[in-house]
N, C-alpha and C positions, 0 to 999 in steps of 0.2 A: 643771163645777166641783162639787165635794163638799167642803161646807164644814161642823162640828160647832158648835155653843155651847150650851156647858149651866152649870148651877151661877151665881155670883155675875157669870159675865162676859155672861149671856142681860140680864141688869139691866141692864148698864153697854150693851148692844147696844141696848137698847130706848129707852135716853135719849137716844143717839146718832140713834136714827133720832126719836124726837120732835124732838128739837133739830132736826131737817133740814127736817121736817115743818112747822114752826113759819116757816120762811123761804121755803121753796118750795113748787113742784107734783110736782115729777118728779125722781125720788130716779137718778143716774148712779152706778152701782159698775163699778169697775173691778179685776179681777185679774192682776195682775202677776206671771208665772212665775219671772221672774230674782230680785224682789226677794221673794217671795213676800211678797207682800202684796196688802191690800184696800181701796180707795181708795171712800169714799161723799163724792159731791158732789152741791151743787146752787146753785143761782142763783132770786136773786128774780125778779120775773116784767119786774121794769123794769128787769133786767140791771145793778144799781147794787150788789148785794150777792152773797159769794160767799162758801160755808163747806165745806170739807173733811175729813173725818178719814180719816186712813189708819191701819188695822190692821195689824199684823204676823201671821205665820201662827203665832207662839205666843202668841197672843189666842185660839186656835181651840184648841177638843178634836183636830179632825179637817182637814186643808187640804190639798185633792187637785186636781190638775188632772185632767180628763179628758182635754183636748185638751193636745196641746204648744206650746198659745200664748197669751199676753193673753187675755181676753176684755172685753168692754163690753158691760152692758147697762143698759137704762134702764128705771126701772120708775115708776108715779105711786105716788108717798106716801102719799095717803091712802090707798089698798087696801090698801101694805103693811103700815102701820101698824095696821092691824085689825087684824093677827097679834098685836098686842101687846096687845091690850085684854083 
């Protein structure tokens, strides 16, 4: 995956991933080649609450598969959230 955010939509990415951060532990994005888009979930920890946003790939400067398929991965929130601090 080669994905870009710069400019005013880095903002709008960083409140997206606090807002997730704020509910969960473990941030799941998921990349979808067909619809190109970018899917960030997660779940509270007593599995009672569940928040999604899916980006579109003109949300992105840049939105590249590498591979010719889906990808999943799962990351903890709080690390990545540091990027943003």
């Amino acid at each position: 995956m080669n994905v870009t955010v710069i400019g005013e939509e880095i903002k709008i990415f960083a409140h997206i991933i606090t807002c997730l951060s704020k509910l969960g532990e473990q941030l799941n994005l998921e990349l979808n080649m067909h619809q190109r888009s970018m899917k960030l979930q997660t779940v509270n920890s007593t599995k009672s609450a569940f928040v999604q946003f899916t980006l579109l790939s003109n949300f992105f400067t840049q939105f590249d598969f590498i591979r010719n398929r889906n990808q999943k991965y799962q990351i903890i929130l709080k690390h990545f959230l540091s990027v943003f601090r």
